[in-house]
mmCIF file of the N, C-alpha and C atoms, coordinates in Angstrom:
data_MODEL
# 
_entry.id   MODEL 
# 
loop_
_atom_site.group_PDB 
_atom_site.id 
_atom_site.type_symbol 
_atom_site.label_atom_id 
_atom_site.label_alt_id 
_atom_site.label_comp_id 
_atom_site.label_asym_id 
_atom_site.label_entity_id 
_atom_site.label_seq_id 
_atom_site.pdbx_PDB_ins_code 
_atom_site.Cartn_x 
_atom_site.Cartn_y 
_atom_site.Cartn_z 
_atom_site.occupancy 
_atom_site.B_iso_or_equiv 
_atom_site.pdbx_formal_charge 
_atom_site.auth_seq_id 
_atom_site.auth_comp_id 
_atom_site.auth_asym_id 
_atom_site.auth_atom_id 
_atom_site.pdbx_PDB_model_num 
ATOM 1   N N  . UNK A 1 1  ? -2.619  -8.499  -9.030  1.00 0.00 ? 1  UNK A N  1 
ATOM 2   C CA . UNK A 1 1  ? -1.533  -7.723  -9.605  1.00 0.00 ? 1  UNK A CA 1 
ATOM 3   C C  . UNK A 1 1  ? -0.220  -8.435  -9.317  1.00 0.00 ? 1  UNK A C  1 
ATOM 4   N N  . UNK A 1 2  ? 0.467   -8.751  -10.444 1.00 0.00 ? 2  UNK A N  1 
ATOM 5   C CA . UNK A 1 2  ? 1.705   -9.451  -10.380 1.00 0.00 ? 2  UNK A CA 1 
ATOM 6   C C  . UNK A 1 2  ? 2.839   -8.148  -10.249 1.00 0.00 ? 2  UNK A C  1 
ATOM 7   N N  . UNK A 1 3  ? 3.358   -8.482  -8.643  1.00 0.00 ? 3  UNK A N  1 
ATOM 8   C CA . UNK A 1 3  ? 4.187   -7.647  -8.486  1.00 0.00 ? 3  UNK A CA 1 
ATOM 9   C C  . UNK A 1 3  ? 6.098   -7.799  -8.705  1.00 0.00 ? 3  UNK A C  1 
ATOM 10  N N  . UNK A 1 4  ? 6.037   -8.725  -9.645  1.00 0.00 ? 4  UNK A N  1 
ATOM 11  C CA . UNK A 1 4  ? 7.155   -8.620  -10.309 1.00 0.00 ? 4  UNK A CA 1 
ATOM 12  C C  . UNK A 1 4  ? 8.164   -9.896  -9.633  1.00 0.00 ? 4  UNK A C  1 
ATOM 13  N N  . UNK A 1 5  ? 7.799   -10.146 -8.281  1.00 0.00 ? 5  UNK A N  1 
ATOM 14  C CA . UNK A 1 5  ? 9.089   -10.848 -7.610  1.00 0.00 ? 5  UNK A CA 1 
ATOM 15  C C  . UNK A 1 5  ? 8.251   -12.275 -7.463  1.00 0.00 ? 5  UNK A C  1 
ATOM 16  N N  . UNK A 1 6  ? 7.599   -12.571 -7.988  1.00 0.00 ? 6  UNK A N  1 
ATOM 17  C CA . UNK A 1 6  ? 6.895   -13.565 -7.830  1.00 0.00 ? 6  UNK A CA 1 
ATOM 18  C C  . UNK A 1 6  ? 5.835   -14.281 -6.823  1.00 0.00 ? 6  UNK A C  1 
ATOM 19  N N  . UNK A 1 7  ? 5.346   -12.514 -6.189  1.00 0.00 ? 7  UNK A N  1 
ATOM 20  C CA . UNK A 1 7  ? 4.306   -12.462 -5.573  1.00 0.00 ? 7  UNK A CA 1 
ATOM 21  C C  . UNK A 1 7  ? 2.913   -11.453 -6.005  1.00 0.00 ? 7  UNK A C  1 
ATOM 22  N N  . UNK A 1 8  ? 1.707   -11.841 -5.863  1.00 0.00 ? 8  UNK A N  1 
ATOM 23  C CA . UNK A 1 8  ? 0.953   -10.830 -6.302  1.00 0.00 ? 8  UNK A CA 1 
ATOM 24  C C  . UNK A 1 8  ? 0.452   -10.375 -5.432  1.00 0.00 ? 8  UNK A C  1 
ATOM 25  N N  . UNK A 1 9  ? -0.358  -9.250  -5.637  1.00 0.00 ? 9  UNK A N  1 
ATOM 26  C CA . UNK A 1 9  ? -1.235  -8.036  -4.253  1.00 0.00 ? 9  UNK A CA 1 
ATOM 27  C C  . UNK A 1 9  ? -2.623  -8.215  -4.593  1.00 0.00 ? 9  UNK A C  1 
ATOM 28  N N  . UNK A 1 10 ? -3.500  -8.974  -3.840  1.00 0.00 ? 10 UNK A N  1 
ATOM 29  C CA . UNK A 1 10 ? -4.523  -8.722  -4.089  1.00 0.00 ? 10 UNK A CA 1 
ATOM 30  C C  . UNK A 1 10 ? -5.736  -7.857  -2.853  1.00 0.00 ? 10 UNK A C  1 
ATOM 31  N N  . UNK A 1 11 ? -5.957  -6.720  -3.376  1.00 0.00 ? 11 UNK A N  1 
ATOM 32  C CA . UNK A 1 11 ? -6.537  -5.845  -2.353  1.00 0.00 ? 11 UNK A CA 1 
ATOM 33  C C  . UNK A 1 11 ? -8.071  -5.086  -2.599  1.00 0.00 ? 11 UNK A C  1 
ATOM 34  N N  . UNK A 1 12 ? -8.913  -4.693  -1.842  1.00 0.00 ? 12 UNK A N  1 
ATOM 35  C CA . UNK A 1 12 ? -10.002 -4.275  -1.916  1.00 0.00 ? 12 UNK A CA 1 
ATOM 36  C C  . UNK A 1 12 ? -9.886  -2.590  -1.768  1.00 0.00 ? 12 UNK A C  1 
ATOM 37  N N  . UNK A 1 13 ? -10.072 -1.667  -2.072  1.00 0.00 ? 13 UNK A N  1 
ATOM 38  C CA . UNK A 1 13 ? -9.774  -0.553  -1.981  1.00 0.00 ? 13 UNK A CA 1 
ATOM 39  C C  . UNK A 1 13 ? -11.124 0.169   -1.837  1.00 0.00 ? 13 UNK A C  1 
ATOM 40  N N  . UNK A 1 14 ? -12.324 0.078   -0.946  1.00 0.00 ? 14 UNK A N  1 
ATOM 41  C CA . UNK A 1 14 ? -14.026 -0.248  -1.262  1.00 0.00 ? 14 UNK A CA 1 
ATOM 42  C C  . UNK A 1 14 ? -14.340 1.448   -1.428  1.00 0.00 ? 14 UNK A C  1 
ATOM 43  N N  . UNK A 1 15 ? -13.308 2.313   -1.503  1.00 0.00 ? 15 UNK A N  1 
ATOM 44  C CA . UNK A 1 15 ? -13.923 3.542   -1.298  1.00 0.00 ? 15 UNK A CA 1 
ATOM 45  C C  . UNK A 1 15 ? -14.315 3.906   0.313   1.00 0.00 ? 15 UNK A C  1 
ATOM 46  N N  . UNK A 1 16 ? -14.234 3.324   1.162   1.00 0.00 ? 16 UNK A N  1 
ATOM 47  C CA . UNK A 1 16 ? -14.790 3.762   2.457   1.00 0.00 ? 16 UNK A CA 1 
ATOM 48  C C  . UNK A 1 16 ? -14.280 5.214   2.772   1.00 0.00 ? 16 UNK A C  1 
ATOM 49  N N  . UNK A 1 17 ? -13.428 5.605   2.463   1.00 0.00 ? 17 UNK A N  1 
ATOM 50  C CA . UNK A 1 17 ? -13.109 6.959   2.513   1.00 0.00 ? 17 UNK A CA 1 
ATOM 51  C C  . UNK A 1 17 ? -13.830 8.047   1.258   1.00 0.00 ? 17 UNK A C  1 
ATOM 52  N N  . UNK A 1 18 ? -13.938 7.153   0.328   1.00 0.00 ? 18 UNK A N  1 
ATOM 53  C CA . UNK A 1 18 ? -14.472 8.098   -0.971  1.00 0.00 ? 18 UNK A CA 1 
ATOM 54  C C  . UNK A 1 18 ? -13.737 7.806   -2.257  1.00 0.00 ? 18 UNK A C  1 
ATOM 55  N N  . UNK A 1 19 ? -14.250 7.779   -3.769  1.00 0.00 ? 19 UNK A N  1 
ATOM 56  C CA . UNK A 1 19 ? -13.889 6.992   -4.662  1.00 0.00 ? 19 UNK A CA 1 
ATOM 57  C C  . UNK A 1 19 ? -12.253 7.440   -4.703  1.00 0.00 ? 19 UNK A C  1 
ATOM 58  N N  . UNK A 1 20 ? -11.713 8.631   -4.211  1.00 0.00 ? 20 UNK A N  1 
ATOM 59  C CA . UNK A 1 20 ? -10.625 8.972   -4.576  1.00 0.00 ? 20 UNK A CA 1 
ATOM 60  C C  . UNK A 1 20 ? -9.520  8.626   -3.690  1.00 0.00 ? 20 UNK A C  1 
ATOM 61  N N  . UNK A 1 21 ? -9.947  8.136   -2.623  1.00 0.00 ? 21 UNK A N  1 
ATOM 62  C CA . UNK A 1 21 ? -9.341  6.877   -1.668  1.00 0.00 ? 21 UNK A CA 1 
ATOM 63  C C  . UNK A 1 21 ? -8.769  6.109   -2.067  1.00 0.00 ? 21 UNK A C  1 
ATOM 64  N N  . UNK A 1 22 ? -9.674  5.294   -2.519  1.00 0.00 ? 22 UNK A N  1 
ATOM 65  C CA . UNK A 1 22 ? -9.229  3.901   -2.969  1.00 0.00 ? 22 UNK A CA 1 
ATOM 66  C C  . UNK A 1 22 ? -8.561  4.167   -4.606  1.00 0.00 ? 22 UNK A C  1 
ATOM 67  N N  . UNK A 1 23 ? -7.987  5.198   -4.998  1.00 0.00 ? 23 UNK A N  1 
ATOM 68  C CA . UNK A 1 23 ? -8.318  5.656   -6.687  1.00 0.00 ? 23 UNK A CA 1 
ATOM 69  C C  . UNK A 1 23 ? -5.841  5.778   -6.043  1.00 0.00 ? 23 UNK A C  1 
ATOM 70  N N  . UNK A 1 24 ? -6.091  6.406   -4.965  1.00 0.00 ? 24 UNK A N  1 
ATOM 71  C CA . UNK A 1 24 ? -5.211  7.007   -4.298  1.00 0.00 ? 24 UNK A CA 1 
ATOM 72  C C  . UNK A 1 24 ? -4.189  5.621   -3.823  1.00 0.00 ? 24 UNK A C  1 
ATOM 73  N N  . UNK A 1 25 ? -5.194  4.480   -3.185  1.00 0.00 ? 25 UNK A N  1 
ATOM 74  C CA . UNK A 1 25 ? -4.425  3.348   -2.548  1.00 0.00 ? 25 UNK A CA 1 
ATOM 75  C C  . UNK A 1 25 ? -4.110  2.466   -3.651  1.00 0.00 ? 25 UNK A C  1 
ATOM 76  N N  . UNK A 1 26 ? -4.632  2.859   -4.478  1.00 0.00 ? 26 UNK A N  1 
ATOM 77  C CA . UNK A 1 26 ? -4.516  1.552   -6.020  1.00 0.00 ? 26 UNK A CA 1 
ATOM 78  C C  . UNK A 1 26 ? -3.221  1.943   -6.509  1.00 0.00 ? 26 UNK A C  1 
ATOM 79  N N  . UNK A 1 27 ? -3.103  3.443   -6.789  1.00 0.00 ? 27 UNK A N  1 
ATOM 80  C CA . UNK A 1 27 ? -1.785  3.869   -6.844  1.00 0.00 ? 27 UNK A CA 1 
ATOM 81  C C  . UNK A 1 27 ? -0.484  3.521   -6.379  1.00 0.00 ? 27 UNK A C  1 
ATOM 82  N N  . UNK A 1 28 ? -0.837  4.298   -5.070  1.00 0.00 ? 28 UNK A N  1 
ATOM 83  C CA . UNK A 1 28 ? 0.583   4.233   -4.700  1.00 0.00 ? 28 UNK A CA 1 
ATOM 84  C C  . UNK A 1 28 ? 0.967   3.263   -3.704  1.00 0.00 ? 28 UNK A C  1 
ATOM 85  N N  . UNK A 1 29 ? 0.127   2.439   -2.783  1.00 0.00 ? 29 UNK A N  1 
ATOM 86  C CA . UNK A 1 29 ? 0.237   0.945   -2.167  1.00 0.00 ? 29 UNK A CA 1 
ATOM 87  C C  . UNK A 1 29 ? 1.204   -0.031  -2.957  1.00 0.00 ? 29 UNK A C  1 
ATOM 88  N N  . UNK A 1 30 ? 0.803   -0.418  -4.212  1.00 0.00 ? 30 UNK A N  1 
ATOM 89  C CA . UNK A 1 30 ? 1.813   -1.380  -4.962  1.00 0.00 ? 30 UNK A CA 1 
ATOM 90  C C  . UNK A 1 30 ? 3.174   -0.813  -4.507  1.00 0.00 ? 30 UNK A C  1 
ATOM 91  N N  . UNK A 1 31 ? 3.752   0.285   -4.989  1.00 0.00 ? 31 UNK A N  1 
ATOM 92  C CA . UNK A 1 31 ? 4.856   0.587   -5.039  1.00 0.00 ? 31 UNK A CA 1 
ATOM 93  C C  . UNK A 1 31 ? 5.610   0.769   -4.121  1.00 0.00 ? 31 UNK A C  1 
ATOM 94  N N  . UNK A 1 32 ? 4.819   1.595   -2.912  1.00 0.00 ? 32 UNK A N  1 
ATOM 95  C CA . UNK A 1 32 ? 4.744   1.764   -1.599  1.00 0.00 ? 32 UNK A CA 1 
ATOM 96  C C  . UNK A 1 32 ? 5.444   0.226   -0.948  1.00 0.00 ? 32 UNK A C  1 
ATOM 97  N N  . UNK A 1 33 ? 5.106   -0.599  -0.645  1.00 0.00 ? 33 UNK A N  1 
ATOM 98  C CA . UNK A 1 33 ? 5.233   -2.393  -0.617  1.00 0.00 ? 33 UNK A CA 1 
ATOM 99  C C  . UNK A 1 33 ? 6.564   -2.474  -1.270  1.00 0.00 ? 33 UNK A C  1 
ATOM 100 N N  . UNK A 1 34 ? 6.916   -2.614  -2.172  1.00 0.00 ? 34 UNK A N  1 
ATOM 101 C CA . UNK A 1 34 ? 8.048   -2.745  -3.101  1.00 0.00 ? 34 UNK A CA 1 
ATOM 102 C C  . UNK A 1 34 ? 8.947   -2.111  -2.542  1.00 0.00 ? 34 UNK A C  1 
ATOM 103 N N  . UNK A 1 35 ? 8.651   -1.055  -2.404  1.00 0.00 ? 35 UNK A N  1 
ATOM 104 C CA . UNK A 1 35 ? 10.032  -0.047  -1.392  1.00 0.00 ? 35 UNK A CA 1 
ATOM 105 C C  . UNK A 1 35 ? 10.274  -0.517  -0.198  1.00 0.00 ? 35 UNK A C  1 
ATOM 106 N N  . UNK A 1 36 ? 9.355   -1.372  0.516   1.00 0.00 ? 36 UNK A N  1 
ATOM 107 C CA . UNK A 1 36 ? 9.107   -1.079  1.980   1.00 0.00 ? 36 UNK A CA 1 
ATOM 108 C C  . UNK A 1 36 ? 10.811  -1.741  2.581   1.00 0.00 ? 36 UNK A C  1 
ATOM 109 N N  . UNK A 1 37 ? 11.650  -2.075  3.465   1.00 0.00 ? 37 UNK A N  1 
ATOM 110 C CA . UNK A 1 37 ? 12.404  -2.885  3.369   1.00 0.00 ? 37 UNK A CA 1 
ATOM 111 C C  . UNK A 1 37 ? 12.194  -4.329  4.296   1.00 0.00 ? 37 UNK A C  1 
ATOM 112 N N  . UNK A 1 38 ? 11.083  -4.188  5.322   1.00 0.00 ? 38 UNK A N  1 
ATOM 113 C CA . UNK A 1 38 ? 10.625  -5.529  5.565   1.00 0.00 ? 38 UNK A CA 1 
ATOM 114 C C  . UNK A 1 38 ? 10.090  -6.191  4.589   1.00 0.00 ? 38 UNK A C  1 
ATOM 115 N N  . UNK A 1 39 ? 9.816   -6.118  3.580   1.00 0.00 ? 39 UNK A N  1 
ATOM 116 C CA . UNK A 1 39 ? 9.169   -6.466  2.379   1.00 0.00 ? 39 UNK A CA 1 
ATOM 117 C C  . UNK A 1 39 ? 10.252  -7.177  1.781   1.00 0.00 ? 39 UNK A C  1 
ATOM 118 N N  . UNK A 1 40 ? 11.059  -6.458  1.319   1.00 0.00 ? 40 UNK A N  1 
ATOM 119 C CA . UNK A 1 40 ? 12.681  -6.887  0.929   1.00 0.00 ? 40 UNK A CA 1 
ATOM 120 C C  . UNK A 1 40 ? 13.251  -8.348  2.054   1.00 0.00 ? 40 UNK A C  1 
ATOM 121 N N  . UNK A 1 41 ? 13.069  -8.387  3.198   1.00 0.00 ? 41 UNK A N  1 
ATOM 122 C CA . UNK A 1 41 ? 13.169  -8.643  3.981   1.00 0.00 ? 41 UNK A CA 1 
ATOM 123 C C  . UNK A 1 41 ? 12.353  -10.300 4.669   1.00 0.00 ? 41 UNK A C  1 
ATOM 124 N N  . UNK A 1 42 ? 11.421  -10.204 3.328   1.00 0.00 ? 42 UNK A N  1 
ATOM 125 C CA . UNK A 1 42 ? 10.347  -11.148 3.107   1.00 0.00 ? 42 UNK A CA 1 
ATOM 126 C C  . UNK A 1 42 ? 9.524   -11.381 4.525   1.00 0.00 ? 42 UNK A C  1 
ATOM 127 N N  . UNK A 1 43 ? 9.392   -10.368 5.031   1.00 0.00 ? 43 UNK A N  1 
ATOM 128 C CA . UNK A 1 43 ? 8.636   -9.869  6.320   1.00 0.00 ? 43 UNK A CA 1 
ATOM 129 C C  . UNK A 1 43 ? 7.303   -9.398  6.026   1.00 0.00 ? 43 UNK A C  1 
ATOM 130 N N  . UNK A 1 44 ? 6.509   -10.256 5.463   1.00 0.00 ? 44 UNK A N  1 
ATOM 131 C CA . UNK A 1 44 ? 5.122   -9.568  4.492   1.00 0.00 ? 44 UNK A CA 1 
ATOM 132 C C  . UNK A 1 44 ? 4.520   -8.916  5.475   1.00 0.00 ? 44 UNK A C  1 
ATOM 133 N N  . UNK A 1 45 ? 3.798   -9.757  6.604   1.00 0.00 ? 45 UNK A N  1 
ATOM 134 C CA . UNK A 1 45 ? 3.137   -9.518  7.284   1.00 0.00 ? 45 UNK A CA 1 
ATOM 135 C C  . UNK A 1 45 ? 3.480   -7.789  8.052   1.00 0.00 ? 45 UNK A C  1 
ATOM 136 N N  . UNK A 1 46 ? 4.782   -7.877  8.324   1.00 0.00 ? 46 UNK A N  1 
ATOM 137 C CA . UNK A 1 46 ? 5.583   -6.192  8.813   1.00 0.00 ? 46 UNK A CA 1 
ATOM 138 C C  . UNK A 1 46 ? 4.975   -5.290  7.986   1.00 0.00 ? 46 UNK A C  1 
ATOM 139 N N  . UNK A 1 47 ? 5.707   -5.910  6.622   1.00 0.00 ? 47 UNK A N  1 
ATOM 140 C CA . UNK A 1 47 ? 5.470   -4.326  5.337   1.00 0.00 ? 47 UNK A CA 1 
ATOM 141 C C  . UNK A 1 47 ? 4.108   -4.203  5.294   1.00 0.00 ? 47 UNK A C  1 
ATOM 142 N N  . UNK A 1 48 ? 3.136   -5.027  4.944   1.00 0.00 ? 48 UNK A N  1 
ATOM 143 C CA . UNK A 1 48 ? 1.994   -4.736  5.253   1.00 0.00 ? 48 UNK A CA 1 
ATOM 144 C C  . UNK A 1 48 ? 1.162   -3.718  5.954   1.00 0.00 ? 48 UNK A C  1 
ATOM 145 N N  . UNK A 1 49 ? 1.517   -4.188  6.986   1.00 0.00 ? 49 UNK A N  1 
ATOM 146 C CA . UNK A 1 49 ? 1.197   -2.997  8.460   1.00 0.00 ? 49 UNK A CA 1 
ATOM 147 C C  . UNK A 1 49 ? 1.497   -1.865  8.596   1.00 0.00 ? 49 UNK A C  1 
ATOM 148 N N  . UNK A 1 50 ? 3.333   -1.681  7.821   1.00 0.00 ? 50 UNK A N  1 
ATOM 149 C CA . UNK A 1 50 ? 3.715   -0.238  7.600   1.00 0.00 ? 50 UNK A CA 1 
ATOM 150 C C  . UNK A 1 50 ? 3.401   0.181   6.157   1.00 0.00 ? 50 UNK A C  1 
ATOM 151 N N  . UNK A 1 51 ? 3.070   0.010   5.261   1.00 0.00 ? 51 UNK A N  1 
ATOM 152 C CA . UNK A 1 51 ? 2.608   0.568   4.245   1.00 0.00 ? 51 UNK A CA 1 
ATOM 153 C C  . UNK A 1 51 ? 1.124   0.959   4.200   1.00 0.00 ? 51 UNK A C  1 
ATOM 154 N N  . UNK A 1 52 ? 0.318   -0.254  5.457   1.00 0.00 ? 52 UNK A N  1 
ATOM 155 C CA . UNK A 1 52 ? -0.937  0.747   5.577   1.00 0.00 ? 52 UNK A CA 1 
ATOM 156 C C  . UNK A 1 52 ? -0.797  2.343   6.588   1.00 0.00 ? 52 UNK A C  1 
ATOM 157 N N  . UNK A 1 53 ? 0.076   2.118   7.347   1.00 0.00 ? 53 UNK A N  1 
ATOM 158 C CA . UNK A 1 53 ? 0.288   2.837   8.827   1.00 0.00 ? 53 UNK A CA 1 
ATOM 159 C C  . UNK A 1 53 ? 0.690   4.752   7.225   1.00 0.00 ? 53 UNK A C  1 
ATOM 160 N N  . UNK A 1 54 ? 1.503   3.790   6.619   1.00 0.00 ? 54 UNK A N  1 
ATOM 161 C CA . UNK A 1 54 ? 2.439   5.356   5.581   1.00 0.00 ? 54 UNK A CA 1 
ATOM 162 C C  . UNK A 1 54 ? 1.062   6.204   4.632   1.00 0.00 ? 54 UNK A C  1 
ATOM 163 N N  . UNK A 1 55 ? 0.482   5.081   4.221   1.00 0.00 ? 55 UNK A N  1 
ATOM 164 C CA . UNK A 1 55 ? -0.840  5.421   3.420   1.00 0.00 ? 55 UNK A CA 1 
ATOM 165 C C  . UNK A 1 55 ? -1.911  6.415   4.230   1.00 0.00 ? 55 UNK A C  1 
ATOM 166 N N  . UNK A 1 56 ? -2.188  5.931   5.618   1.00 0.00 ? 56 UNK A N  1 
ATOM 167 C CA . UNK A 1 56 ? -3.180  6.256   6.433   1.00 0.00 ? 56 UNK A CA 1 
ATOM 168 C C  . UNK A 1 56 ? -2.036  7.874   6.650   1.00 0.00 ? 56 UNK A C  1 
ATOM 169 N N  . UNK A 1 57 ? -1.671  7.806   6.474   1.00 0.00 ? 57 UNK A N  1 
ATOM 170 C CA . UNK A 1 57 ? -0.382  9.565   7.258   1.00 0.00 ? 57 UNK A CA 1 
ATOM 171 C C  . UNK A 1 57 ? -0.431  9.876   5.813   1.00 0.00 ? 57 UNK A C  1 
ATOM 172 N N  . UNK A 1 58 ? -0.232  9.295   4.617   1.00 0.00 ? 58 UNK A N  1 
ATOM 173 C CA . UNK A 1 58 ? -0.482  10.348  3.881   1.00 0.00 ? 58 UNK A CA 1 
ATOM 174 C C  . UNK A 1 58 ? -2.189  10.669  3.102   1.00 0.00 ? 58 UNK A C  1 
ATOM 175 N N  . UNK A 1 59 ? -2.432  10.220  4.005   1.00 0.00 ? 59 UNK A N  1 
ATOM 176 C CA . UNK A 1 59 ? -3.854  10.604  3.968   1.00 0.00 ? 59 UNK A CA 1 
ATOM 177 C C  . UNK A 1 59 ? -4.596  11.760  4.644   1.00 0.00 ? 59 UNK A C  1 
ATOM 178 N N  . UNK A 1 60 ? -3.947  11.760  5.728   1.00 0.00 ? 60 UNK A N  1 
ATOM 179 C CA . UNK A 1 60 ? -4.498  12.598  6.751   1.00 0.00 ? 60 UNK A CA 1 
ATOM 180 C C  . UNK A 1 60 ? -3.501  13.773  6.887   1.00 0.00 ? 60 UNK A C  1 
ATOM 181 N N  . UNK A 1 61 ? -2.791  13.971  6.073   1.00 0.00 ? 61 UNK A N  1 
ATOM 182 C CA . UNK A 1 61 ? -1.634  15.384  5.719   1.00 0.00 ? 61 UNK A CA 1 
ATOM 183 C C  . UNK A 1 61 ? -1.579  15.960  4.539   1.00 0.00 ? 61 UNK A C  1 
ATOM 184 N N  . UNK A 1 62 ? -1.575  17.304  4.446   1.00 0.00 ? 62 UNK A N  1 
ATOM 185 C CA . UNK A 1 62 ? -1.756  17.657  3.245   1.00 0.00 ? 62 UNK A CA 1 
ATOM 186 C C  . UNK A 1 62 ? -0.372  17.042  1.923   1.00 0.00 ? 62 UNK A C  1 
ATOM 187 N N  . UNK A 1 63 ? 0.374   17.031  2.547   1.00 0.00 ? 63 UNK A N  1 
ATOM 188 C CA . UNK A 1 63 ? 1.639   16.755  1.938   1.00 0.00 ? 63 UNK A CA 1 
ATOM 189 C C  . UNK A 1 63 ? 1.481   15.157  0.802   1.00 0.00 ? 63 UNK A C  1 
ATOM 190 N N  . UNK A 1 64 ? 0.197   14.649  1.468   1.00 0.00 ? 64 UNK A N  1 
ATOM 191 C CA . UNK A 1 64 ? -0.340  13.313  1.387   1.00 0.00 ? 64 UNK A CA 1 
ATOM 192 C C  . UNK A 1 64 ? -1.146  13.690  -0.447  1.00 0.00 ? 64 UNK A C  1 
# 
């Protein structure tokens, strides 16, 4: 997935939680990343970590 800035995302989303998991991370991960501001920051490795850390919390909250 060409994410616009002249980097792409390439990710496995295997369902380990259930098809609507990964249905959920396909979503909103891209965008999620894009916002992040270590990302901005060209801190991949950071945004990374916090966009899984934001995903995993809105996973486990209803608000999620």
């Amino acid at each position: 997935m060409d994410l616009g800035d002249g980097n792409c995302l390439f990710a496995v989303f295997d369902g380990h939680g259930g098809e609507q998991v990964a249905m959920f991370c396909e979503k909103y991960f891209p965008p999620m990343l894009l916002e992040n501001p270590e990302y901005a920051k060209k801190n991949y490795a950071r945004a990374l970590e916090e966009v899984f850390v934001e995903i995993d919390y809105l996973l486990i909250n209803p608000e999620g």
